[in-house]
C-alpha positions in Angstrom: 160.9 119.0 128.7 158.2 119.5 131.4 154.5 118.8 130.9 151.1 120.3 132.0 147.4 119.9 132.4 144.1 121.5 133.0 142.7 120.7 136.4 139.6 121.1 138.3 139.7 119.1 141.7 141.8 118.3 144.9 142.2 114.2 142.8 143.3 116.3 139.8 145.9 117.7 142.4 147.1 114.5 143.7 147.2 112.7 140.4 149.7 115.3 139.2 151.9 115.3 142.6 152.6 111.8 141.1 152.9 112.8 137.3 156.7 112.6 136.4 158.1 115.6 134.7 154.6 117.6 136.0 155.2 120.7 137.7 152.7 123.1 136.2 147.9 122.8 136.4 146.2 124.9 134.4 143.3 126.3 136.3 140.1 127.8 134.3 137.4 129.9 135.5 134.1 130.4 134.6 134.7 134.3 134.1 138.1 134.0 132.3 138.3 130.7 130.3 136.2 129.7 127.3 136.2 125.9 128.5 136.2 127.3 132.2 133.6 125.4 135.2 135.3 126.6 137.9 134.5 129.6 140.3 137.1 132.3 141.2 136.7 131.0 144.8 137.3 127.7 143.9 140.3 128.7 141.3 141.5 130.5 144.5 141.5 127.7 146.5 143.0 124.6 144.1 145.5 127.5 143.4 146.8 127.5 146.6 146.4 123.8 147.3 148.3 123.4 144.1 151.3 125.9 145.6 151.2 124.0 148.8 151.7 120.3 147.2 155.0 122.3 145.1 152.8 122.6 141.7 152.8 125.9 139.7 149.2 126.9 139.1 148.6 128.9 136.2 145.0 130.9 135.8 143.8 130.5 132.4 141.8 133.8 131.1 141.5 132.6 126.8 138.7 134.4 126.3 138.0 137.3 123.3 136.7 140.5 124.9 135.2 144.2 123.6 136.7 147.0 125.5 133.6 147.2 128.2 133.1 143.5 128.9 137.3 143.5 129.6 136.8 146.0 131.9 134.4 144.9 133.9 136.3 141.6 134.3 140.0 143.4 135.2 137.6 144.7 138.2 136.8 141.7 139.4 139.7 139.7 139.1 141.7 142.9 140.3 140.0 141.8 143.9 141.3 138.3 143.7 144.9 137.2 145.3 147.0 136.8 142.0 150.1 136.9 143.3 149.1 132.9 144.0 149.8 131.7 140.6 153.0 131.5 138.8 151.7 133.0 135.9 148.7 133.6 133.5 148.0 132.9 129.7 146.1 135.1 128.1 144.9 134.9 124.2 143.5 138.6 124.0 146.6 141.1 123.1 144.5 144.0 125.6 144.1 141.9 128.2 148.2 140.5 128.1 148.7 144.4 128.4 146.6 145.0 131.3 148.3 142.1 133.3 151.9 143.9 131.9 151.0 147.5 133.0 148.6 146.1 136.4 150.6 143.2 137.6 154.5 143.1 136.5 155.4 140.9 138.5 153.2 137.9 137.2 154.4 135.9 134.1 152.6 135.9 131.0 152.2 132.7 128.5 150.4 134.3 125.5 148.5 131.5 123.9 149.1 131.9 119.8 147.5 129.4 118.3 145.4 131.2 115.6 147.4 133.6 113.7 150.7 135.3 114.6 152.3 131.8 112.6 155.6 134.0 111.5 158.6 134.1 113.0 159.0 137.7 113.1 155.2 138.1 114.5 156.6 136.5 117.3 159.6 138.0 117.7 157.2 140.9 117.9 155.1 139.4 120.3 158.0 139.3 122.5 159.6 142.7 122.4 156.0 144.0 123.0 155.3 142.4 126.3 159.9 141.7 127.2 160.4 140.6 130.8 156.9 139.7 131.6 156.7 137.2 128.7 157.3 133.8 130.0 156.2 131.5 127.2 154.4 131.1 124.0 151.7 128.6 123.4 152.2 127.8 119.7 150.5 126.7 117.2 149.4 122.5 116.3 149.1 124.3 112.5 152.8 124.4 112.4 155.0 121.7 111.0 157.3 119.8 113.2 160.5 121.6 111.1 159.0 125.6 111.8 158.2 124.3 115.5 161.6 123.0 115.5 163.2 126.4 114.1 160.9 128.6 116.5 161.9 126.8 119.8 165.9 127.4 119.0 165.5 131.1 117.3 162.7 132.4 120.1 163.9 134.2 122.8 161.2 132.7 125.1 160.3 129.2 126.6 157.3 127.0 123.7 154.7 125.5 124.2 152.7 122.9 122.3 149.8 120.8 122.4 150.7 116.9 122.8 147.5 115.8 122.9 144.1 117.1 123.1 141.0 117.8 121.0 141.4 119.8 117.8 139.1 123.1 117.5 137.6 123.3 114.3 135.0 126.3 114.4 134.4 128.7 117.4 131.3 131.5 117.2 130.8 133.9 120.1 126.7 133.4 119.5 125.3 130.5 121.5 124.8 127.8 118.5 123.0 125.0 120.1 120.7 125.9 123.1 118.3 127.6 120.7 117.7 124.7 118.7 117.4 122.2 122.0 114.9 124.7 123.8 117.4 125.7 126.3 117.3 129.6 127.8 121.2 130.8 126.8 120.9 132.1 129.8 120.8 129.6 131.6 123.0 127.4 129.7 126.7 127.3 131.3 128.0 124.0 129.6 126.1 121.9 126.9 127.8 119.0 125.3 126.9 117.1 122.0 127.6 116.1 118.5 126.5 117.5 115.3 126.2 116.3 111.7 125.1 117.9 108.6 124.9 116.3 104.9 127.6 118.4 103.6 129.5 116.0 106.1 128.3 112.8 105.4 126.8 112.8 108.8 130.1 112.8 110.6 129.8 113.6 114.2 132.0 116.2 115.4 132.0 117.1 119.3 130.5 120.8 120.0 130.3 122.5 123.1 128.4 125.3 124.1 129.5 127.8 127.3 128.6 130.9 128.6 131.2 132.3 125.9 130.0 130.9 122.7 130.5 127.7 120.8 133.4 125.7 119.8 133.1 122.2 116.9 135.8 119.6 117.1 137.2 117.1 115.0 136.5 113.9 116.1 139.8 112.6 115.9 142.2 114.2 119.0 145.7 115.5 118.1 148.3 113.0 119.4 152.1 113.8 119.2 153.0 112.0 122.2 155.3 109.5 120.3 157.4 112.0 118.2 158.8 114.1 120.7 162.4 113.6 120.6 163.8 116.0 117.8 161.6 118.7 119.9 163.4 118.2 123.0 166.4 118.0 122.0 165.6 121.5 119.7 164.6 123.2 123.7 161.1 122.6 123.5 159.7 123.7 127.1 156.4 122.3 127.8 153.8 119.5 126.4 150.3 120.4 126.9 148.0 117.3 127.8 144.5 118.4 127.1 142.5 115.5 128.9 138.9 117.1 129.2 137.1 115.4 126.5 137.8 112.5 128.5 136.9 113.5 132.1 134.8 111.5 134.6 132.8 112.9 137.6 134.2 116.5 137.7 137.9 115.6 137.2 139.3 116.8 133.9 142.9 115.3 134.7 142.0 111.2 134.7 145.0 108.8 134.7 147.3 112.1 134.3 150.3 109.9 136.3 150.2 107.0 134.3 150.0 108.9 130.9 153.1 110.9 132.0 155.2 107.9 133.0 153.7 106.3 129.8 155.0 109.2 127.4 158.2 108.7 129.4 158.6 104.8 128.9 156.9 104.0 125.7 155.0 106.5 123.9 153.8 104.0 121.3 152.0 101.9 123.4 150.0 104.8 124.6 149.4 105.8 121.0 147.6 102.6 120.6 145.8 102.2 123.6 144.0 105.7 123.9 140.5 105.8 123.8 140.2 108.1 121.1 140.7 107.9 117.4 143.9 110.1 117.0 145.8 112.0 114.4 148.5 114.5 113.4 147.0 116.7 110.6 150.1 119.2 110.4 152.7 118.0 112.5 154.7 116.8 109.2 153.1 118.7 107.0 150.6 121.1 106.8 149.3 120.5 103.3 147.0 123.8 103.5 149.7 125.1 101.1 148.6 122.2 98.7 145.8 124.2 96.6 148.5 127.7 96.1 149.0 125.7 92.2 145.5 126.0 91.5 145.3 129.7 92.7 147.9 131.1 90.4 145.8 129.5 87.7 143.9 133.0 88.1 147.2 134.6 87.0 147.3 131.9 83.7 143.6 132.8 83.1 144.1 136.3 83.1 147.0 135.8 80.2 144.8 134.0 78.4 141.9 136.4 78.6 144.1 139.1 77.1 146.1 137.0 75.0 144.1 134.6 73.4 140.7 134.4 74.9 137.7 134.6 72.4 135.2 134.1 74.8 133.9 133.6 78.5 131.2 131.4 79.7 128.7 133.3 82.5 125.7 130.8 82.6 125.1 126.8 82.6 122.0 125.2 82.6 122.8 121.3 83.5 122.0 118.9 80.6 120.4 121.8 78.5 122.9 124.7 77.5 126.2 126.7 77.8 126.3 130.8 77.8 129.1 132.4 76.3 130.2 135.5 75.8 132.2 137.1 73.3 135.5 139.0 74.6 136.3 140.0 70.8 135.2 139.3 67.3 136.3 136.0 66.1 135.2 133.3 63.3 134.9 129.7 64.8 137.2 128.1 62.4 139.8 130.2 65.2 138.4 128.4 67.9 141.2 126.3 69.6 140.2 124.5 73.3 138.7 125.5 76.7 140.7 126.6 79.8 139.0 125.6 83.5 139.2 128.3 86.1 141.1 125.5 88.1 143.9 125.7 85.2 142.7 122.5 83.5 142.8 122.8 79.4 140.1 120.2 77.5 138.9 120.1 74.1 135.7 120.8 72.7 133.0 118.7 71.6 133.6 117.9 68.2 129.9 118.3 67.4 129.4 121.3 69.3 127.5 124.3 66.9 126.9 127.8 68.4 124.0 129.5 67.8 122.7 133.1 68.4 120.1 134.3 70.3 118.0 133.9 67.7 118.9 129.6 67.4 120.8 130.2 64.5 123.7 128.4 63.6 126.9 130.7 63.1 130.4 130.9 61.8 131.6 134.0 62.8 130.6 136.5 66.2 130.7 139.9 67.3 132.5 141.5 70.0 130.5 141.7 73.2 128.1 138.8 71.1 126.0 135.9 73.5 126.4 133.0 72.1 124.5 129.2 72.9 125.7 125.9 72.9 125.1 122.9 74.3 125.3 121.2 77.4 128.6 119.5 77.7 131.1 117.6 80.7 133.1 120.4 82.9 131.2 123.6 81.8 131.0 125.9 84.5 131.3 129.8 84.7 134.5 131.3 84.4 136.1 129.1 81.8 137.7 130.3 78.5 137.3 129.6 75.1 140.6 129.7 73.6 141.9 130.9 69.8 145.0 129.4 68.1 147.4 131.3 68.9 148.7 132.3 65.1 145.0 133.3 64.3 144.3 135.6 67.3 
C-alpha cells in the first residue's frame, strides 16, 4: 500500500523524497483543479523536479466543465509537455475522454467520489475508458466492508482518502466575495468560516476559488489507524489531504513524519493531530437509517384507502386543526391518528369537531372540512383513522 499527497513547492518535494512508502505528488493548477494555486508553468516545473528526485507527478484537472469552457482548456493544456506526468485524474466523464482519444498513452485515475457508488457503475467506468484506466479514487461514503469488496472484485488499482477535510456543499457561483465586498474577479482563493442558526453557529471551513465554493465539516476524516483489513484486501493508495493545514505556501507540512507515523503507530498520530477528526461512514454509513420512515408513505397510503376517514391540510399552533373528510363517516367510528412518519397516537379524549359553521357534530360528509382543536403532534398529512369493523 503506497501513499500520496498534494504538493506545491520544491520543500513539498523534498519532504516526500523522505516519506516512506511515498512515490506519487499530486500537482494542481489554477486552470484544472478546483483547490488549484499553482501555474501551468510552475506545475511544469515541480513536475519535472518531482520526475528527477524518482517521484510520480500526477496533474490534477477535478474541475466540472460546459462543453465551451472544456474546450478552451484542452487548447491550452494541449500546448503543455504532458508526457511529464505519470498520469492525470480527472472528475469530469468528457474530459477523461478527451485525455483517452488525445493522449493514450497517459494513465487516467478517475476521481468517483460523488455518485457512481455501485459496483457495476464501476465496472462500467472501467470498460469505458480499459487500458488507459489506471485507478479509481473512491468514495469516503462507502463502508469499510463495500470498500473492502470493490478493491478485490475491481479490475483496477483504489484509491481512498486517509485523511483530509470532508466536503460538505460545493456551488459553482462564487458564495462569499459578494457578501465581504470582494470583485469575484479578482478573487482567486478566499478562506473563512461560516455559521448560520440553523446550525447552532457551528463554524464550518469554506473556501472560495476561481471555480466556485466548497463548505467543510469541521471535523477532518481520519482513517489512518484502520488500515489493515484494506491492505491486506489490495487496497492501492492512501490519499493524505494535508492543505487545510499548510504553512507559507507548502501544502505537504511534516508529510515524512506522518508517513513513518502511519507506518509505526497509527494511533498515536490519531491522537496527536491538530484537528478534531472523525470517520462518519467508514463503518457504517447510517444514511440508510431513515429508509423505515420512508416506507411509512407506502403504510399511509393503505390506510388512506383502507381505513382513513379523514386528512388534516392546515394547523394553526395553539388555536386549531383542519381536517378533511376522505368519506362519510359518524365520529363514534373514529379510531386513532396515523403521523406521516408512521407513528400511530390517540386522540384527545375531549376533542369535539365542529363545522364550518362552530357547530358541534356527530356525523360528516364526504369531501366535509371539519375543526378541531389544537392538540400535541398535529401537522399536515396525518390520518384520522376508523375501526376497522366499522369502515
Amino acid at each position: 500500500m503506497q501513499f500520496n499527497t498534494f504538493i506545491s513547492s520544491i520543500s513539498d518535494l523534498e519532504r516526500c523524497v523522505n516519506a516512506p512508502n511515498l512515490q506519487e505528488v499530486l500537482l494542481e493548477p489554477l486552470l484544472l483543479a478546483c483547490q488549484g494555486r499553482l501555474s501551468l508553468q510552475e506545475v511544469e516545473f515541480l513536475a519535472s523536479q518531482a520526475v528527477e528526485r524518482g517521484l510520480n507527478p500526477v496533474l490534477v484537472w477535478d474541475i466540472l466543465m460546459p462543453e465551451q469552457m472544456m474546450m478552451e482548456i484542452c487548447q491550452k493544456i494541449s500546448q503543455y509537455n504532458l508526457n511529464l506526468f505519470s498520469a492525470i485524474r480527472v472528475c469530469d466523464p468528457g474530459a477523461a475522454w478527451w485525455v483517452k482519444t488525445h493522449f493514450p498513452q497517459l494513465k487516467i485515475q478517475l476521481i468517483v467520489e460523488t455518485g457512481n457508488h455501485n459496483l457495476e457503475a464501476l465496472q462500467g467506468w472501467c470498460e469505458v475508458l480499459s487500458d488507459s484506466l489506471e485507478r479509481l479514487i473512491l468514495s469516503i461514503e462507502l463502508p469499510e466492508a463495500k470498500l473492502i469488496e470493490y478493491c478485490q472484485k475491481l479490475p483496477v488499482a483504489c484509491e481512498i482518502l486517509g485523511v483530509g477535510r470532508i466536503l460538505l456543499f460545493y456551488s459553482p457561483r462564487s458564495l462569499l466575495s459578494k457578501h465581504l465586498s470582494i470583485n469575484p474577479e479578482e478573487t482567486r482563493y478566499l478562506e473563512t468560516t461560516v455559521a448560520s442558526e440553523e446550525s447552532h453557529n457551528r463554524p464550518f471551513p469554506t473556501l472560495e476559488t476561481v471555480h466556485g465554493t466548497f463548505m467543510f465539516l469541521d471535523k477532518d476524516q481520519f482513517i489512518l489507524d484502520q488500515l489493515a483489513s484494506l491492505e491486506k484486501a489490495g487496497l492501492q493508495t492512501v490519499r493524505l489531504d494535508l492543505r487545510n493545514l499548510s504553512q507559507d505556501g507548502n501544502i505537504a507540512v511534516n508529510i515524512d513524519n506522518i508517513c513513518q507515523q502511519i507506518l509505526d503507530n497509527p494511533t498515536t498520530l490519531k491522537t496527536k493531530w491538530p484537528r478534531p477528526i472523525r470517520a462518519p461512514f467508514f463503518k457504517t454509513n447510517r444514511t440508510t437509517s431513515i429508509f423505515h420512515r420512508m416506507k411509512s408513505k407506502s403504510k399511509l397510503a393503505t390506510f388512506h384507502h383502507e381505513i382513513g376517514l379523514a386528512e388534516i391540510i392546515a394547523v394553526e399552533s395553539k388555536t386549531s386543526v383542519i381536517f378533511y373528510a376522505l368519506k362519510s363517516f359518524e365520529i363514534t367510528q373514529i379510531n386513532n391518528l396515523i403521523l406521516p412518519t408512521g407513528e400511530e397516537r390517540k386522540l384527545p379524549e375531549d376533542i369535539e369537531f365542529r363545522n364550518l359553521q362552530g357547530e358541534v357534530i356527530s356525523k360528516c360528509d364526504d369531501e366535509q372540512i371539519l375543526i378541531t382543536n389544537w392538540f400535541k403532534k398535529a401537522m399536515p398529512g396525518t390520518l384520522l383513522l376508523g375501526k376497522m369493523e366499522n369502515v
